[in-house]
C-alpha positions, 0 to 999 in steps of 0.5 A: 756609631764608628764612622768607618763602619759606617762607610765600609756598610758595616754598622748597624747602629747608626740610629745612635748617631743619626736622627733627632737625639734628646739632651740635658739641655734639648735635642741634636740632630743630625743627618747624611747628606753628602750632595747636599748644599745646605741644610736647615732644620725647621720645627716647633722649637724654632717657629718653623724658622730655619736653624742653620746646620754645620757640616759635622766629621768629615763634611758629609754629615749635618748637626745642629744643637736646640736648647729646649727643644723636647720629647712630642716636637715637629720637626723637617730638614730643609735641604738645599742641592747644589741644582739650586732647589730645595725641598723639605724632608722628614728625618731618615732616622726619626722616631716617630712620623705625623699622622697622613697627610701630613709628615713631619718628624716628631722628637721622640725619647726611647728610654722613657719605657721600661719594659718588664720583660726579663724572664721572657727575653730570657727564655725565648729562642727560635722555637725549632722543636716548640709550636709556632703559631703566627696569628697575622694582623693589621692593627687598624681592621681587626677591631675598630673604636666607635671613638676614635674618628678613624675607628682605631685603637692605641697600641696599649688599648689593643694589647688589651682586646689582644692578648685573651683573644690569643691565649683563647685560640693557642696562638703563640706568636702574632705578626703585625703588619708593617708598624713603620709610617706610611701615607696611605692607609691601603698600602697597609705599611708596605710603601713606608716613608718614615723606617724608624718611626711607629705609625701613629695611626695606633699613638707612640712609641711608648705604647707600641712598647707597652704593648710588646711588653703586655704580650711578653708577660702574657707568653706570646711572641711579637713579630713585625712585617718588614719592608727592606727592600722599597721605599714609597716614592713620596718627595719628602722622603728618602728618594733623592734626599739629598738631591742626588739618588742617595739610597735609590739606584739612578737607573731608571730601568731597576729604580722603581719596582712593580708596586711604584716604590724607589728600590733600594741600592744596597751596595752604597753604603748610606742604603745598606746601614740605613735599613740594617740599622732599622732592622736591629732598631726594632728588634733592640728597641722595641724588643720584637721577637722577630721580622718577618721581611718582606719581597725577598724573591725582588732582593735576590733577582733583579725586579723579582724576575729570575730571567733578568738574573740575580742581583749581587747588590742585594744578595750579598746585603741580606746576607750581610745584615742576616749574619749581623742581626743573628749575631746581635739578636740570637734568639729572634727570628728572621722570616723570608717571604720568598717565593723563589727556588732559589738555594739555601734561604735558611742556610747560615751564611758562613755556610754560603746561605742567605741567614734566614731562620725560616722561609714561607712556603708559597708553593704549598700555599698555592698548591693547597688552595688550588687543590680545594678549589677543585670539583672533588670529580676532577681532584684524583688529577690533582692529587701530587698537589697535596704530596709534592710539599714533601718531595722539597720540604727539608730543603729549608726550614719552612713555614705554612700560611694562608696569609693576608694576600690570599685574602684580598684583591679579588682573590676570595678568603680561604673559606670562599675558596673552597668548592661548591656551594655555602655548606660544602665549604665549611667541612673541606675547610676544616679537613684542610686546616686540620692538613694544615696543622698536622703537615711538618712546618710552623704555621701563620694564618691571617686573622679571620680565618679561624672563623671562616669569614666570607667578606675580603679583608678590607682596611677600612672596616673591622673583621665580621665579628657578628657571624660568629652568632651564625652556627657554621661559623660559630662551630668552625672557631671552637673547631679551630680552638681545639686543632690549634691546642692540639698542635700546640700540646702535641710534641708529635706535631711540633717538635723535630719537624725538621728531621725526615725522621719523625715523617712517614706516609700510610698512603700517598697514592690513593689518587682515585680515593682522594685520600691521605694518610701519614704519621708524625712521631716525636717525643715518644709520641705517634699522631696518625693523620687521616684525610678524605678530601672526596664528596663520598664516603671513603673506606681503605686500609692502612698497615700498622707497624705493631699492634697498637691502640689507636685512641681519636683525638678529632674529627673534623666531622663531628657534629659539635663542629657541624659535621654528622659523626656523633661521638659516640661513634669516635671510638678506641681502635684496636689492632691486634697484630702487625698487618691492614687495617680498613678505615671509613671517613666520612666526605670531606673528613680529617681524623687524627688518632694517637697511636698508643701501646696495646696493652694501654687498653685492657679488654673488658672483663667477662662477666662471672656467670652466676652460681646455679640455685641450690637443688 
């Protein structure tokens, strides 16, 4: 770490410097505390006896050397304020964290993993013209370990129930939810207490590692969830660290967010090279492939709120550390969930943007799950819900999800938000993935989702893995197997999505209809997407630009999925001039066609008629 990089909020690698460091003849640690009066270190190496610190560099840094002490050791600062109090801390930068209740740091040795993930760091990019599939997870509820008294799985452990069960559905990339330590288990990660630390709800550093690693040799991505933005408010943490507000705003009026976290101040330098040193930690490190960043919408206004304004603070900082970690790590994606209209999210910043790769599509999320909780009598005046998406959507680089707060708090699964009755639910929720899958942008959906589970997401219990034995569900997982391979085989449907170009509505304005329909071009390849999202039997013409065969590749109403249309009745359609077409769906139906040349398929040969019989 260059000491004036880290004063001008330039550096990014302060985790070199900062936090609990192994030697050849045992550990230095050292911390930033400015305010403080004196520090000492406590741990298993000294008895939990109190090791004095010596002010380090200029005065404003702390360090102490401790011969034998070694990888797995518990450790805290002891800080003394100049008020006269002191209170135990766990490290800023330490690598790893106990287990809740308690927080000690724990010595951790980052280069005894040797990741064997040459050829894939070598080929991975951002993925703008490949599928981008997300599978959205929280570790500890997907599966649980009968063994284990908290019912979860090491990191290495669930690599291995992982990764069949991703290849099996097409998935590319799976995003785990916050990783860093955090004290309570329903915060799910998102009220962090140790930045740097893997949560040892899942066993080491070394076994995240191997995990990433097991991911990357079987081609699929990682991605972490990110929380740049807060701090949980627990004593023994970040906030007032060194008696004074050290990484938080002293204002009470903006100090605390919503969520009863500490904001951060990021335009105090300690704040800004804290976090983006944490951002670049986990993306060199441990080799994830991308972050997904958490709350954006509370960096750019101030608590969240665009009638307070924009935060220049906060602003000026994403940008700041986008542009660095772009220049560190320039084939690992940077993901905003963002809910505000505000400009150029996935813009560079040397053109004035916010540096993200790619922005979350809220609007369409919430557009589309208020469209399908509609009675189908009262959808013809909803219908620009399902078009207005792409008025805006080359406005930004955007993705599509159903994540997991869509899932939780009352709010119903996605399934569960469907109209009517239990039966009514399944063949809307395949034509509206099928939407989905075929609407330009990357996609992320939150595990269960691929089998339709009813029960909210709850941390504590696994996924409902047993419905699968029942039938509609059963059917909607092979259902979402074959949408998803087709997305990810498809360059019609993944590649150049960006580019209005490979965009064109059949029918946008068929209100009364319920009905939908548009092409997706790309690679010499044309995709027509067809929907009726009406309780009735539909039929409307479409005009096609040439004579064409168009060949069917799904419906989501065929009854090997549950729905009533055999597959014999799935049949080539010829249209031999320029001109209307009529086409009939079923309720509550998606098809998708591959429109193919004319001549690919030839007509029948009419049989020879037979010589007469000799006279």
């Amino acid at each position: 770490m260059e000491f004036h990089a880290f004063y001008t909020g330039a550096s990014f690698d302060a985790h070199e410097y900062l936090g609990g460091h192994l030697t050849e003849e045992g550990a230095v640690f050292r911390t930033f505390a400015p305010s403080a009066e004196k520090i000492s270190l406590i741990g298993e190496f000294s008895g939990w006896e109190e090791l004095p610190m010596e002010r380090a560099h200029d005065g404003n840094f702390w360090e102490c050397s401790v011969p034998g002490a070694r990888a797995g050791m518990l450790y805290k600062y002891r800080i003394y304020t100049r008020g006269g109090r002191c209170l135990d801390h766990c490290d800023p930068y330490g690598f790893g964290m106990e287990l809740r209740p308690n927080w000690a740091s724990i010595v951790r040795d980052l280069n005894v993993y040797k990741f064997t993930d040459e050829k894939w760091l070598a080929r991975r990019d951002k993925n703008y013209n490949k599928p981008l599939n997300i599978y959205e997870m929280h570790p500890g509820s997907w599966k649980t370990n009968e063994d284990d008294e908290n019912g979860w799985y090491d990191y290495a452990a669930i690599a291995d129930l992982l990764i069949p069960y991703l290849k099996e559905h097409g998935y590319t990339h799976v995003e785990f939810m916050p990783l860093s330590e955090h004290p309570a288990d329903c915060s799910w990660g998102y009220q962090n207490t140790g930045f740097y630390a893997p949560t040892s709800r899942y066993g080491t550093a070394e076994q995240l590692m191997e995990l990433i690693d097991k991911l990357h040799s079987a081609d699929i991505g990682a991605i972490m969830d990110f929380v740049p933005v807060h701090f949980a408010i627990d004593g023994y943490a970040l906030r007032n660290f060194d008696g004074t507000p050290l990484y938080e705003y002293p204002e009470s009026d903006v100090s605390v967010s919503e969520w009863g976290t500490c904001n951060f101040l990021f335009n105090k330098p300690s704040s800004a090279v804290f976090m983006q040193s944490c951002a670049n930690y986990w993306l060199e490190k441990y080799h994830f492939d991308g972050l997904r960043m958490d709350a954006i919408s509370r960096a750019i206004y101030w608590q969240g709120q665009p009638e307070r304004g924009v935060n220049p603070n906060s602003v000026n900082f994403i940008k700041q550390m986008n542009a660095g970690l772009q220049r560190l790590h320039p084939n690992c994606m940077l993901i905003a969930e963002d809910s505000t209209a505000f400009p150029k999210i996935t813009c560079p910043v040397e053109y004035d943007g916010m540096g993200f790769d790619y922005k979350w599509d809220l609007g369409w999320m919430n557009d589309t799950l208020n469209y399908f909780r509609t009675p189908p009598a009262e959808r013809p005046a909803q219908h620009n819900k399902l078009t207005f998406s792409m008025f805006y959507f080359y406005n930004e680089l955007y993705m599509l999800e159903f994540s997991h707060d869509e899932n939780v708090h009352g709010k119903a699964t996605v399934v569960q938000k469907m109209w009517g009755d239990y039966e009514q639910k399944f063949p809307q929720a395949r034509a509206m993935y099928a939407y989905m899958f075929t609407h330009p942008g990357k996609k992320l959906n939150f595990m269960g989702g691929e089998f339709a589970q009813f029960r909210e997401w709850d941390e504590t219990r696994e996924q409902d893995w047993d419905i699968l034995k029942y039938p509609l569900h059963e059917s909607f997982d092979r259902y979402m197997k074959k949408l998803m391979g087709l997305y990810k085989t498809k360059p019609a449907l993944h590649n150049a999505e960006y580019n209005s170009d490979t965009f064109r509505w059949l029918m946008a304005d068929n209100a009364e209809q319920c009905s939908y329909a548009y092409i997706r071009t790309a690679e010499n390849q044309t995709i027509w997407c067809l929907f009726n999202f009406s309780d009735k039997e539909q039929t409307f013409p479409l005009k096609a630009d040439k004579p064409c065969v168009l060949t069917p590749l799904l419906s989501s109403d065929e009854q090997t999925y549950s729905g009533s249309t055999s597959a014999n009745e799935l049949k080539n359609i010829a249209i031999e001039k320029e001109g209307a077409h009529e086409f009939t769906l079923p309720p509550f139906t998606a098809v998708l066609y591959e429109e193919l040349p004319a001549e690919t398929i030839k007509p029948a040969k009419t049989a020879k008629k037979p010589k007469p019989a000799a006279k």
